[in-house]
C-alpha positions as CSV (number, residue, x, y, z in Angstrom):
1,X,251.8,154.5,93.1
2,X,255.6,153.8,93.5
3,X,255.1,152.2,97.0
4,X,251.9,150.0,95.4
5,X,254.3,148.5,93.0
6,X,257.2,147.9,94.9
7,X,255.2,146.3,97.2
8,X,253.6,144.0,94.3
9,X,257.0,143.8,92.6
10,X,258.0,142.3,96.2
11,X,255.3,139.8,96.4
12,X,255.9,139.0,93.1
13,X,259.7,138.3,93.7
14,X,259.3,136.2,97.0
15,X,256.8,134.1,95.8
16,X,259.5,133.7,92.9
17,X,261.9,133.4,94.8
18,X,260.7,130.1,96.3
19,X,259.9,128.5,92.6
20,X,263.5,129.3,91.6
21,X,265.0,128.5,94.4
22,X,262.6,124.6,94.1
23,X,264.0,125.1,90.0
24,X,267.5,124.7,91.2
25,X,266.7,122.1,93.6
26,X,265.2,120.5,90.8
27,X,268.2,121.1,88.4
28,X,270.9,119.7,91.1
29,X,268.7,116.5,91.0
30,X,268.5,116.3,87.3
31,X,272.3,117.2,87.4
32,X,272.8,114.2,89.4
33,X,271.1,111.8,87.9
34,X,271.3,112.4,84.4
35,X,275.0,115.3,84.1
36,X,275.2,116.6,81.0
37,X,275.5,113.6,78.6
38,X,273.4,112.2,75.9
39,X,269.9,111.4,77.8
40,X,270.2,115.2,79.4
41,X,270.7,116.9,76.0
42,X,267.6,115.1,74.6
43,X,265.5,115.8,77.9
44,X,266.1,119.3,78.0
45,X,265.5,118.9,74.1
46,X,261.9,117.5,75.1
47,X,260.9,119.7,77.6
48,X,262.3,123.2,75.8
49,X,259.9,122.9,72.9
50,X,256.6,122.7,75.2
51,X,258.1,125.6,76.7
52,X,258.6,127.8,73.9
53,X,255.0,126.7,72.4
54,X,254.0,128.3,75.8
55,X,255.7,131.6,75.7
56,X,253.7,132.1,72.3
57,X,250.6,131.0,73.7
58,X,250.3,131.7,77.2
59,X,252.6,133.7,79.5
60,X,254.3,136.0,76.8
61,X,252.4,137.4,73.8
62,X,248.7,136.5,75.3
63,X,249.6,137.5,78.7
64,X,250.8,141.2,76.9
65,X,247.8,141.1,74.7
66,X,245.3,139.8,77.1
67,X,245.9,141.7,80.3
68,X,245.3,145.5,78.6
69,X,242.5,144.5,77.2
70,X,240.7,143.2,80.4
71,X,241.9,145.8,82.0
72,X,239.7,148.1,79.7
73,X,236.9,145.9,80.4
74,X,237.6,145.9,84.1
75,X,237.0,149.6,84.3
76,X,234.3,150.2,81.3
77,X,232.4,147.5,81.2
78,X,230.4,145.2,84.1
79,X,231.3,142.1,85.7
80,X,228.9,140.2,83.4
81,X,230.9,141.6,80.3
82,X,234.0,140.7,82.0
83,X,233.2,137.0,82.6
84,X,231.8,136.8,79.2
85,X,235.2,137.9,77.4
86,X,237.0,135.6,79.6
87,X,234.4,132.9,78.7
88,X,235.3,133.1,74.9
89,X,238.9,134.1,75.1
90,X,239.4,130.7,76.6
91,X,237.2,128.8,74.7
92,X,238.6,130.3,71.5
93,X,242.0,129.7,72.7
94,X,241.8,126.6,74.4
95,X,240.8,124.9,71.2
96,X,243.5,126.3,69.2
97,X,245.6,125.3,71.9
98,X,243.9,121.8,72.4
99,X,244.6,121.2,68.6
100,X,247.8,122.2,68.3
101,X,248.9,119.7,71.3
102,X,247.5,117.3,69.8
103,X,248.9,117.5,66.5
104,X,252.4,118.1,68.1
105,X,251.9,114.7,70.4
106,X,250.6,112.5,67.0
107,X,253.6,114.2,64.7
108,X,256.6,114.3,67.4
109,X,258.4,112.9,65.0
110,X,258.0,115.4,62.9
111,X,258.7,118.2,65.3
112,X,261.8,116.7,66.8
113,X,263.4,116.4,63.5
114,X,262.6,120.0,62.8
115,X,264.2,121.4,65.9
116,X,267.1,118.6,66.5
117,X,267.8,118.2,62.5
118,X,271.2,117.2,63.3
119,X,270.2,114.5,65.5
120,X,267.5,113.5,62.7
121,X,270.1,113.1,59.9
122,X,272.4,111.2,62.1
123,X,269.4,108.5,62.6
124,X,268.5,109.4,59.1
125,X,272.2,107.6,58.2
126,X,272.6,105.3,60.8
127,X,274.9,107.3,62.5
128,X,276.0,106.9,66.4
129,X,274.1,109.8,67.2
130,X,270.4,108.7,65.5
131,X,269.3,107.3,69.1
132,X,269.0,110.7,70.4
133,X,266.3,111.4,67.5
134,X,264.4,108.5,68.7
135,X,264.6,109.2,72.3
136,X,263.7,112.8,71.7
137,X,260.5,112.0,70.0
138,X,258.9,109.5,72.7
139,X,259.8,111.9,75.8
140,X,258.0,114.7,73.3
141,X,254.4,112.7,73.2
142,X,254.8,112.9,76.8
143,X,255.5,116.9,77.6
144,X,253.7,118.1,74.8
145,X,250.3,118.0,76.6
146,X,252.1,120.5,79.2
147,X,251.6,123.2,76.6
148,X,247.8,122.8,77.1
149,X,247.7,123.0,81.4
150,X,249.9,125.6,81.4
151,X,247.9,127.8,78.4
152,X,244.8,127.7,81.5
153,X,247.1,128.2,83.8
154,X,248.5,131.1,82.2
155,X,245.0,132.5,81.5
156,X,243.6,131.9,85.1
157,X,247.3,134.1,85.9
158,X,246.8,136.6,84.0
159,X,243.1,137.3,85.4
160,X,244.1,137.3,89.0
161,X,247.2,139.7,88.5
162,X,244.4,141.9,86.3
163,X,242.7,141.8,89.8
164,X,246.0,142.7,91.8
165,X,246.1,139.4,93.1
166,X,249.9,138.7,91.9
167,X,251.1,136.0,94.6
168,X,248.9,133.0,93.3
169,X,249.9,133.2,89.8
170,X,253.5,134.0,90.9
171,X,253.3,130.8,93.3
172,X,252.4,127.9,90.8
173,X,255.1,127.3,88.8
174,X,256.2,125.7,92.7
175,X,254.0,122.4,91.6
176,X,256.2,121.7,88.6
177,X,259.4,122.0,90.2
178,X,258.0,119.6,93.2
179,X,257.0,117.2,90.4
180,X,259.5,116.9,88.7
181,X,262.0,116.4,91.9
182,X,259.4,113.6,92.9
183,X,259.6,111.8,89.9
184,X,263.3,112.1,89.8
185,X,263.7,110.9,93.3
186,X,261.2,108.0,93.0
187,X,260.6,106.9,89.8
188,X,263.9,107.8,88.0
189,X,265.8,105.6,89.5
190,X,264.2,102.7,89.0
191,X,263.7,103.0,85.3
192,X,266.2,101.9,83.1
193,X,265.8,105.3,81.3
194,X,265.6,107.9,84.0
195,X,264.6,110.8,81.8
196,X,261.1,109.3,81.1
197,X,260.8,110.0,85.0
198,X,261.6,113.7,84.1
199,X,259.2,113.6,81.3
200,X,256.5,112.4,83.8
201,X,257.1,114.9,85.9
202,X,256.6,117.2,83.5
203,X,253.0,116.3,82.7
204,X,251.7,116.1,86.2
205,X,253.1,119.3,86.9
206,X,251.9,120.9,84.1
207,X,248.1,119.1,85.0
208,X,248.2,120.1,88.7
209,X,249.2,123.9,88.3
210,X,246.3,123.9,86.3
211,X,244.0,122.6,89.3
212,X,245.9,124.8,91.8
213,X,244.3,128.1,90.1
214,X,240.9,127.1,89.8
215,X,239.5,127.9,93.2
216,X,240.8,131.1,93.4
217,X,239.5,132.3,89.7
218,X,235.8,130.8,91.7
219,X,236.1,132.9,95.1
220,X,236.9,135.8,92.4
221,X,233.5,135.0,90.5
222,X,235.5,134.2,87.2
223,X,235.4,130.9,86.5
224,X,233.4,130.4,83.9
225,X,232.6,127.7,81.0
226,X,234.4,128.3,77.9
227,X,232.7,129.3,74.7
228,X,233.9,129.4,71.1
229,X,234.0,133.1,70.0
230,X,236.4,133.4,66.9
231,X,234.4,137.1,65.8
232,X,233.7,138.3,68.9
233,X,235.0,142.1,69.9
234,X,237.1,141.3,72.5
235,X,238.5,138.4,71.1
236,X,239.2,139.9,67.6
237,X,241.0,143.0,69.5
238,X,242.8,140.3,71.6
239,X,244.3,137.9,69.2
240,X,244.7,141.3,66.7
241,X,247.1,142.2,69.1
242,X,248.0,139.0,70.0
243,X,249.6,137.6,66.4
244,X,252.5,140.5,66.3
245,X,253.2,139.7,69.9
246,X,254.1,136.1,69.3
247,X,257.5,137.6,67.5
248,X,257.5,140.7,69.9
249,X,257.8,138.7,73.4
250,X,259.1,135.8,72.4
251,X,262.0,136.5,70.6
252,X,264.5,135.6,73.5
253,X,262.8,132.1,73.2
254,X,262.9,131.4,69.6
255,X,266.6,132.6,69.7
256,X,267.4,129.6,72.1
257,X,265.3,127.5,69.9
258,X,267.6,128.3,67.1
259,X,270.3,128.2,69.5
260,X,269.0,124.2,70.4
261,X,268.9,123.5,66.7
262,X,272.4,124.5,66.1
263,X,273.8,122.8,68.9
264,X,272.4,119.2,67.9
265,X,274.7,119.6,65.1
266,X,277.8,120.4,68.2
267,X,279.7,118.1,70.4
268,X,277.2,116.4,72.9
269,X,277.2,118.0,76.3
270,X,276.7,121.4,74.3
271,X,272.9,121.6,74.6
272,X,273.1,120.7,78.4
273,X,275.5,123.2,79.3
274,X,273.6,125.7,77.3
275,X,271.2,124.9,80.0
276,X,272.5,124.8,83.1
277,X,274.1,128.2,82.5
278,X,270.5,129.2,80.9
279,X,268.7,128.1,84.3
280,X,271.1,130.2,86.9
281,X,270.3,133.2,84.3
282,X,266.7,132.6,84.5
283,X,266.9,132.9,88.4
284,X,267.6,136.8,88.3
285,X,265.7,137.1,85.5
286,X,262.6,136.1,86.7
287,X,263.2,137.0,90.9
288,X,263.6,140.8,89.5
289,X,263.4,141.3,85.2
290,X,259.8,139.4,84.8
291,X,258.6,140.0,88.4
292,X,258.9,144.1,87.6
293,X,257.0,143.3,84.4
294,X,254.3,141.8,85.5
295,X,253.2,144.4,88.0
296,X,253.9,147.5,86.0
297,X,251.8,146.0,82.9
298,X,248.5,146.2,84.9
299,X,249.6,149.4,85.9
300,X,250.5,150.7,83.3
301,X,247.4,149.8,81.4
302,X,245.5,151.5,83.9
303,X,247.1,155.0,83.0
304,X,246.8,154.4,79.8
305,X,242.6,153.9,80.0
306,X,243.0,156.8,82.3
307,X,245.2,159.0,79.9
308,X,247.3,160.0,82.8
309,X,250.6,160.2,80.0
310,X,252.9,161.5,83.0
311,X,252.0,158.8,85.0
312,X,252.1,156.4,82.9
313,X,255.7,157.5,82.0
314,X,256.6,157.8,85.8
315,X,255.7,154.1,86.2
316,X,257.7,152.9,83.4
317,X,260.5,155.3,84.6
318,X,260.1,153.3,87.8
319,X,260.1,150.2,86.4
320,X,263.5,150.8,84.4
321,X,265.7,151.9,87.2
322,X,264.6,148.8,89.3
323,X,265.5,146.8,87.1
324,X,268.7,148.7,87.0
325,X,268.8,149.1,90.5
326,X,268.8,144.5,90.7
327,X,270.3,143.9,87.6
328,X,273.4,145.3,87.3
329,X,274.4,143.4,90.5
330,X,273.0,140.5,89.6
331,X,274.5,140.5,86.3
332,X,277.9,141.1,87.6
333,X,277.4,138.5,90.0
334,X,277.1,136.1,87.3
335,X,280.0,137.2,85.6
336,X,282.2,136.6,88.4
337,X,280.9,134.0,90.5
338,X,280.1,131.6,87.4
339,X,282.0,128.4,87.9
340,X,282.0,128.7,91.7
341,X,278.0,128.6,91.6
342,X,278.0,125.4,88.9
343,X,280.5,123.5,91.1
344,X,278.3,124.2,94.2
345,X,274.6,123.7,92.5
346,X,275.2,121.1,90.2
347,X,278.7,119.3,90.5
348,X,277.8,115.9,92.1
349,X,276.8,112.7,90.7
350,X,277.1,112.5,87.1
351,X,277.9,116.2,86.7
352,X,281.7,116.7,86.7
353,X,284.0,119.2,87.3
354,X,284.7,119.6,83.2
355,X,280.9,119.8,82.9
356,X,280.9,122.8,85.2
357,X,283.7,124.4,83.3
358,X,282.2,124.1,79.7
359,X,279.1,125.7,81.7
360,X,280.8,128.6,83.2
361,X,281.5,129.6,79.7
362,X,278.1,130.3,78.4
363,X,276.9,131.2,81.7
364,X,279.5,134.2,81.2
365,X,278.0,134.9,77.5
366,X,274.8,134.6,79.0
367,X,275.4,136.3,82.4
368,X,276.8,140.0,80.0
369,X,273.3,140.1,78.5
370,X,271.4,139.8,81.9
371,X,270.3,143.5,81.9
372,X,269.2,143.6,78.2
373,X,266.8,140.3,79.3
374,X,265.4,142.8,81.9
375,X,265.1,145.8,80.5
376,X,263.6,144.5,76.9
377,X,260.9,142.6,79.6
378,X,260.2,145.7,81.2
379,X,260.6,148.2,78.2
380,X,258.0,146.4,75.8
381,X,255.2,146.8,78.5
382,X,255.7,150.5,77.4
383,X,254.0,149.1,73.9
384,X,252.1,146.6,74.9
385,X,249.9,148.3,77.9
386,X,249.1,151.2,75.4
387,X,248.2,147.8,73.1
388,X,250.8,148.9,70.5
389,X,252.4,145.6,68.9
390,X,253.2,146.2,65.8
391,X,256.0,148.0,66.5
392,X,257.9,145.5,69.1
393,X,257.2,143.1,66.1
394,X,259.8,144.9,63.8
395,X,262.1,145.2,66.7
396,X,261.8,141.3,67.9
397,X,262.3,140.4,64.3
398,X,265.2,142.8,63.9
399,X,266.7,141.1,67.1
400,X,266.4,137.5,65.7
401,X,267.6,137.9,62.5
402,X,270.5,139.7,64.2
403,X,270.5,136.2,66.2
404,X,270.6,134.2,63.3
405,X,273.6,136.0,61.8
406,X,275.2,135.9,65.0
407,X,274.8,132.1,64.9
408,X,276.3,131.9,62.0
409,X,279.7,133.9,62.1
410,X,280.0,132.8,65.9
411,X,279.4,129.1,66.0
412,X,282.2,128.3,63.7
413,X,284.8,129.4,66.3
414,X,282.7,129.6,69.6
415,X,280.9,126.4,69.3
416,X,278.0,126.6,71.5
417,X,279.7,129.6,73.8
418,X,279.3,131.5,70.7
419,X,275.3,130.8,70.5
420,X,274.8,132.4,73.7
421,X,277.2,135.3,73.2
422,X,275.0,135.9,70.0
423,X,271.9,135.7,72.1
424,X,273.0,138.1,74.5
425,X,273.6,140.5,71.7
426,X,270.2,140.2,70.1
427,X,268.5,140.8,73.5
428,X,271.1,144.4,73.9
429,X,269.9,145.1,70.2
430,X,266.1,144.8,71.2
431,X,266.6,146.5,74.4
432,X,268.1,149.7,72.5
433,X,265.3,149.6,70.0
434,X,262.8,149.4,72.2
435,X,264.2,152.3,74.5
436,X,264.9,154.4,71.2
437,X,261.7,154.6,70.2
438,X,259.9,154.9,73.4
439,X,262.3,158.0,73.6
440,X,261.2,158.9,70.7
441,X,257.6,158.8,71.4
442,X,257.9,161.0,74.6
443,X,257.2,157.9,76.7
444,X,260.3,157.3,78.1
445,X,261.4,160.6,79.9
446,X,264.8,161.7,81.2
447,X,263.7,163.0,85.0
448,X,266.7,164.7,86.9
449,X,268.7,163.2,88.6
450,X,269.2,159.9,86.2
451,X,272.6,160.4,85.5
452,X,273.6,160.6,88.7
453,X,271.8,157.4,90.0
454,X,273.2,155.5,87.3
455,X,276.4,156.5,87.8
456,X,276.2,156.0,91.9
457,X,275.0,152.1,91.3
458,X,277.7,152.1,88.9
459,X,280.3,152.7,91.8
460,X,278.4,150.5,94.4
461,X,278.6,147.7,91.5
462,X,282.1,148.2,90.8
463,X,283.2,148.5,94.8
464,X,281.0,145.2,95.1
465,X,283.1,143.2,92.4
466,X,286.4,144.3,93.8
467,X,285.7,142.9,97.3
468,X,284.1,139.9,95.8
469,X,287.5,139.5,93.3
470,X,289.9,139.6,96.7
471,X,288.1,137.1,98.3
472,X,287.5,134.8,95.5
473,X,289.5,131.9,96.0
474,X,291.2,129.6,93.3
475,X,289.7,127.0,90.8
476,X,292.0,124.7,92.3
477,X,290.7,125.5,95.5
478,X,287.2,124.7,94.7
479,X,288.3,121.3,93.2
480,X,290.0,120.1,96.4
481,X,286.9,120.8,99.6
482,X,284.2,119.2,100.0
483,X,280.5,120.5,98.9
484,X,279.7,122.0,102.7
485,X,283.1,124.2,102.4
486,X,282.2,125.4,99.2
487,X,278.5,125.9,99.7
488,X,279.5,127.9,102.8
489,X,282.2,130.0,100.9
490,X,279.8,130.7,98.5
491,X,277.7,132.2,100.9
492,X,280.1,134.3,102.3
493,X,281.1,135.6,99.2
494,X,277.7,136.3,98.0
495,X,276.8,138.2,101.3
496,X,279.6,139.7,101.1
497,X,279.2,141.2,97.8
498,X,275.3,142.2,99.2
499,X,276.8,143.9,101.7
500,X,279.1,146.2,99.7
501,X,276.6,146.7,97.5
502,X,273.9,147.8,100.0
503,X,276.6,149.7,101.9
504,X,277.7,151.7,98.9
505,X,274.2,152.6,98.0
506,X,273.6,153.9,101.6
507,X,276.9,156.0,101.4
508,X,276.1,157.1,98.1
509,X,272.7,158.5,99.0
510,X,270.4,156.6,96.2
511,X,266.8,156.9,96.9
512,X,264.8,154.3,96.5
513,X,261.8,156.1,96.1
């Protein structure tokens, strides 16, 4: 089982690793055009909310609700049954879905004065900021409709990772990133107002993922014509579970929601740098935290159906000291290599080398939560596979509220640093709830030897950060080369840090098993 998954997990990550890699291409282009001023703030305004919509809808609670449940199909029922439940799931959902993007492309207004309130009252006034309320409500009538491609293409996902078939789904965010470069490039700068290139890109991105999965779900037999089924068994079972989900999985998104609404009231710049630092944490994130949580969740359903408890508790063991395993690195990475990564990815253009500092600041509130991102991923597939969601519910809401509060005591000092520390510190509290009461339930097992492997990737972490530390050079230093010289001394320090890290582990003996 352990060598199934990794090998999953690893098709998972490389065909991640090529859309992340395309993301940051894509970012460095935005970065270049647009910095971190005014326009970006309200483009990354524009595109977050689609985003978020999608989370609830597609990849996060559906994906959690929707995958167990075919899974029980998949091995109970025949493939007539199976294509019939995917039939009215994504009739029934598609026209919640369809109505919901329309209402949100009609009432834009509304919706970007509910999420950028500051921005509203300023226009609301006629203050000098009201033109960002205006802007942020045309680009939204035009990336709103992504939330309905991406729903299917979320759907058609899930199905084919239900199947084992993990690279396609893993593969297509690719298209969006290659859109949105090619209307950058092409179209952005010959528009007056680059960011509606962006905006554009957005749309045909989200339209041609959708195409992309459609002739696989027909070699798999499963594309089928969508039906309406509000009352049927499957569908009542799926959004039953679905509802408490939308809090559950989503609760890392609606805290940078909150965090998006907050910052329209800060200096501007604040909701760029929130996401430039947001976007180098969402590389490890997704390469290792969401990869191992996407291929454990069929799994795990599986033992589940099967009632195999000890497996099912070895795969989430698994699962969890993976993610340790690639995270702990990775987060230290972050922590350390922070401004030297902004100046290399993103300082060009109209990105400057002030822009990269007031990034490397959240990127190192962000960057300390890294490992709670991963493990809460990983850890609520323990709920969700054995279609438990209630629970996660009380701990996502416990999280956000925590959030909230955060916000409030930290933003008054911090500014917008102090929005992600308190995101950070939601994430560690749903991460130890989630583990608490998986302990609790005799899911999560202590297995020997887990003390000692923590503690030896503990060392190897700590022996990686000391090399990286003495070669590090100054901030100055990075200021005065040119981008090849810094790219290349990146890369040195990043391989070197691999190295130590890899090298420590061998010395140490950790299995990988």
């Amino acid at each position: 089982m352990s060598k199934q998954l990794a090998r999953s997990g690893l098709i998972v990550s490389l065909m991640t690793l090529i859309s992340r890699v395309l993301g940051l291409v894509r970012d460095v282009v935005i970065a270049n055009l647009m910095g971190a001023g005014a326009a970006a703030d309200v483009f990354f305004f524009a595109n977050k909310i689609p985003n978020f919509l999608r989370r609830l809808f597609a990849e996060g609670a559906f994906a959690q609700a929707f995958v167990p449940v075919l899974t029980e199909y998949k091995q109970g029922r025949t493939l007539s049954e199976q294509k019939l439940l995917i039939a009215r799931v994504s009739g029934t959902l598609g026209t919640l879905v369809t109505i919901v993007t329309l209402v949100g492309v009609i009432a834009s207004p509304i919706v970007a004065a509910l999420f950028g309130t500051g921005w509203f009252l300023d226009w609301y006034h006629d203050g000098p900021q009201g033109h960002k309320f205006v802007l942020a409500s045309d680009l939204l009538r035009i990336t709103f409709p992504y939330l309905w491609f991406i729903t299917f293409t979320a759907l058609a996902g899930a199905i084919l990772n239900t199947l084992g078939r993990f690279a396609v789904a893993a593969f297509t965010p690719v298209f969006l990133n290659i859109a949105i470069i090619g209307f950058a490039i092409w179209l952005g700068p010959h528009l007056e107002q680059p960011e509606y290139a962006l905006a554009w890109g957005v749309f045909v991105g989200g339209a041609v993922q959708f195409l992309f999965q459609l002739p696989f779900l027909k070699r798999a037999g499963l594309l089928v014509r969508p039906r309406w089924a509000w009352t049927d068994p499957g569908v009542t079972k799926i959004r039953t579970l679905m509802i408490p989900a939308l809090f559950g999985v989503s609760v890392s998104q609606i805290n940078l929601l909150l965090d998006t609404l907050i910052a329209s009231f800060l200096m501007t710049g604040s909701i760029s740098w929130l996401y430039y630092s947001d976007r180098l944490l969402e590389f490890p994130l997704g390469l290792f935290g969401i990869a191992i949580a996407t291929v454990i969740l069929p799994a795990l359903s599986s033992r589940h159906v099967d009632k195999s408890a000890e497996e099912f508790s070895k795969t989430l063991d698994w699962g969890i000291r993976t993610v340790v395993l690639l995270g702990l690195p990775a987060m230290a990475g972050l922590l350390v290599l922070a401004e030297p990564m902004l100046m290399v990815l993103f300082m060009r253009g109209e990105f400057t080398p002030e822009d990269a500092r007031f990034a490397s600041y959240s990127l190192y509130a962000y960057g300390s939560g890294l490992l709670s991102f991963m493990l809460v991923k990983v850890l609520a597939t323990g709920f969700y596979s054995r279609q438990d969601t209630k629970r996660p519910v009380r701990y996502g809401i416990i999280a956000m509220v925590t959030n909230m509060v955060f916000n409030l005591i930290l933003a008054i000092p911090f500014g917008y640093v102090g929005l992600a520390i308190a995101t950070s510190l939601s994430a560690a509290i749903n991460a130890g709830l989630l583990g608490y009461h998986l302990w609790r339930d005799g899911v999560l097992k202590r297995y020997p030897g887990t003390v000692t492997y923590l503690v030896k990737v503990t060392v190897a972490v700590i022996a990686m950060v000391t090399v990286v530390l003495v070669l590090l050079p100054t901030r100055e230093w990075w200021l005065t080369v040119d981008f090849m010289t810094r790219a290349w001394q990146l890369a040195v320090l990043i391989g070197a840090g691999a190295a130590t890290y890899g090298i420590c582990l061998l010395v140490l003996r950790v299995k990988f098993r």
